[in-house]
C-alpha positions, -999 to 999 in steps of 0.1 A, spaced: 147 -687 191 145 -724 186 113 -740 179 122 -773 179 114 -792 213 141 -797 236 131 -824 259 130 -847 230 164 -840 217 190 -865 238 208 -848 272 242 -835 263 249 -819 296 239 -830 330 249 -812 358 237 -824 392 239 -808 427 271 -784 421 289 -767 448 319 -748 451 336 -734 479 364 -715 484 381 -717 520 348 -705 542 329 -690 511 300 -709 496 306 -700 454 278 -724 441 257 -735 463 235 -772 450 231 -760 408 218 -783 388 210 -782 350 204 -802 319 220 -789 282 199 -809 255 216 -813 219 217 -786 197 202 -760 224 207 -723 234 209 -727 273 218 -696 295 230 -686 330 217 -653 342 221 -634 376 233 -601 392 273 -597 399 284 -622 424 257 -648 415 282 -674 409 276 -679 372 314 -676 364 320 -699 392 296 -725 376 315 -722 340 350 -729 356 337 -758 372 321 -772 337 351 -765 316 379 -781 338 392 -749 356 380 -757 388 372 -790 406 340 -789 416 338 -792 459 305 -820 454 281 -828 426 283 -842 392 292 -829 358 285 -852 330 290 -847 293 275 -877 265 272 -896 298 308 -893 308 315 -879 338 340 -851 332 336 -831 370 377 -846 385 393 -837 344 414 -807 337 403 -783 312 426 -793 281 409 -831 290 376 -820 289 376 -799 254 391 -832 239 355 -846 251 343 -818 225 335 -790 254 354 -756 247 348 -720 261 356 -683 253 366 -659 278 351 -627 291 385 -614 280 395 -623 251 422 -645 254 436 -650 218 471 -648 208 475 -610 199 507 -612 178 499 -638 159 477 -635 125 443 -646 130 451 -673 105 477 -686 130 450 -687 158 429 -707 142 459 -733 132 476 -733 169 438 -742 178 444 -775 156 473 -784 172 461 -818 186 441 -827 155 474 -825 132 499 -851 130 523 -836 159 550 -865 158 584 -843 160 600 -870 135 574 -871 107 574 -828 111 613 -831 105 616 -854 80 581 -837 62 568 -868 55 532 -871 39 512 -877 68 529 -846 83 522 -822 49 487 -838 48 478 -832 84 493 -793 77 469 -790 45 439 -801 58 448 -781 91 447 -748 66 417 -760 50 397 -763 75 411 -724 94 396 -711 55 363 -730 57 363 -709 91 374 -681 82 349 -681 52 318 -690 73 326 -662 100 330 -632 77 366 -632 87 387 -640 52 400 -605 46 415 -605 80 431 -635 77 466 -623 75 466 -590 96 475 -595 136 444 -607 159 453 -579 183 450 -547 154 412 -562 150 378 -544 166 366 -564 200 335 -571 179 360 -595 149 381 -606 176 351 -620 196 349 -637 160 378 -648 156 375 -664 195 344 -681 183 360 -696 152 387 -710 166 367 -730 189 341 -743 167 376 -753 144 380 -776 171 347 -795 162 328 -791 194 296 -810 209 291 -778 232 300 -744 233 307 -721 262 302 -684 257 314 -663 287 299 -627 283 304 -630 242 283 -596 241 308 -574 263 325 -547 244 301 -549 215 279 -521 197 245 -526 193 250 -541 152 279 -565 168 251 -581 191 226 -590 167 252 -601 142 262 -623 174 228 -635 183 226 -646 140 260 -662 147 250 -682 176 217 -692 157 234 -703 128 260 -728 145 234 -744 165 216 -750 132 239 -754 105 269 -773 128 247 -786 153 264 -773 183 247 -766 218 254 -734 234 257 -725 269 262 -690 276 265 -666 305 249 -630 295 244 -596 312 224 -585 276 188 -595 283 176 -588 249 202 -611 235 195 -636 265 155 -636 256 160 -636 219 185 -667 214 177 -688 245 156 -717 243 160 -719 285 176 -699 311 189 -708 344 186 -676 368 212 -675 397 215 -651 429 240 -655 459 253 -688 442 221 -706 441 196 -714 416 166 -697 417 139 -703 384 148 -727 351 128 -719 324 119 -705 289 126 -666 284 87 -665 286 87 -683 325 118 -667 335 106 -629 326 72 -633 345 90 -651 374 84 -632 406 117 -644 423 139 -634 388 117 -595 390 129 -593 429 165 -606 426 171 -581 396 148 -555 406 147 -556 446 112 -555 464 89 -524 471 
């Protein structure tokens, strides 16, 4: 867990008063948090808390009913979700949404595809700006592929892969995109026990070696209280504790919405 204090690193994040409603139901009901640079923030909560809910809303899939989302300052809350990972905010899915039939190599260079040079003339003609654009596109899907363990896979079909590398392979082709924050949705499902804590290392080295925040949602606690430097605990669409893993596993109100009361 980061030592490093987070109220002195600058606000990346800033959610304020979220709520999301669908016909008569109430999804979200007033959330507010703060993501600071560079930290591990989660969303916890039994089924139906509305964590889900609360990611859609952040990444664009949703419009938000009231409240404010605001990323570097910028309010992104009204912007669809191919808008807002342009602002440098992308997200995995609880299932896995990559492209099965193509090589994981291809993943990772379809994830480039508004970096490169896309002008249809220049990709006919193969002029240099084009055939650069292409070879630092494959440069940086190896530098990927490299960092996440993933090279020897490179050329066999994302869908023949264990959930465990294609949760890898989902992870690298968002951080290919050069993120500022990173949302995990459920990036544990699926795995064994050794696929966790080779997660939990992951997640800890990209906040430290590429500098990205991370905002999760998790049903693993020991991977919740072993990466997160503050967790957000939900019930029934509302917020109910913020705090470190130490505040949040002492809290009386976290015990009785998990656990239920005598």
């Amino acid at each position: 867990m980061s030592q490093n204090n987070q109220s002195s690193s600058p606000r990346l994040l800033d959610v304020a008063d979220l709520s999301m409603r669908f016909g008569g139901l109430l999804a979200v009901d007033g959330v507010s948090l703060t993501v600071h640079e560079k930290e591990v923030f989660a969303i916890i909560g039994p089924n139906g808390a509305g964590k889900t809910t609360v990611f859609n809303c952040i990444s664009g899939f949703y419009q938000p009913s009231s409240g404010q989302i605001r990323l570097q300052d910028v309010s992104i809350a009204r912007k669809p979700s191919h808008e807002v990972a342009l602002q440098g905010l992308v997200r995995t899915f609880q299932n896995i949404r990559l492209f099965k039939s193509l090589t994981v190599l291809e993943n990772l260079l379809v994830a480039q595809h508004r970096q490169v040079n896309t002008n249809l003339l220049s990709g006919l003609l193969k002029l240099p700006s084009y055939r650069r654009s292409e070879k630092e596109a494959l440069q940086r899907a190896a530098e990927w592929l490299e960092r996440l363990g993933l090279t020897a896979y490179a050329n066999r079909e994302a869908g023949t892969l264990s959930y465990g590398m294609q949760r890898r392979v989902e992870i690298a082709r968002c951080m290919i995109t050069r993120p500022r924050l990173l949302l995990l949705d459920e990036p544990a499902a699926g795995l064994n026990p050794q696929e966790k804590q080779e997660l939990q290392q992951l997640i800890d080295r990209l906040r430290r070696e590429h500098g990205v925040a991370v905002l999760l949602i998790e049903h693993d606690m020991s991977l919740i209280m072993g990466i997160s430097d503050r967790i957000l605990v939900m019930e029934h669409g509302k917020p109910i504790v913020t705090g470190t893993p130490e505040q949040v596993r002492s809290d009386e109100r976290v015990i009785k919405a998990y656990l239920g009361e005598e």
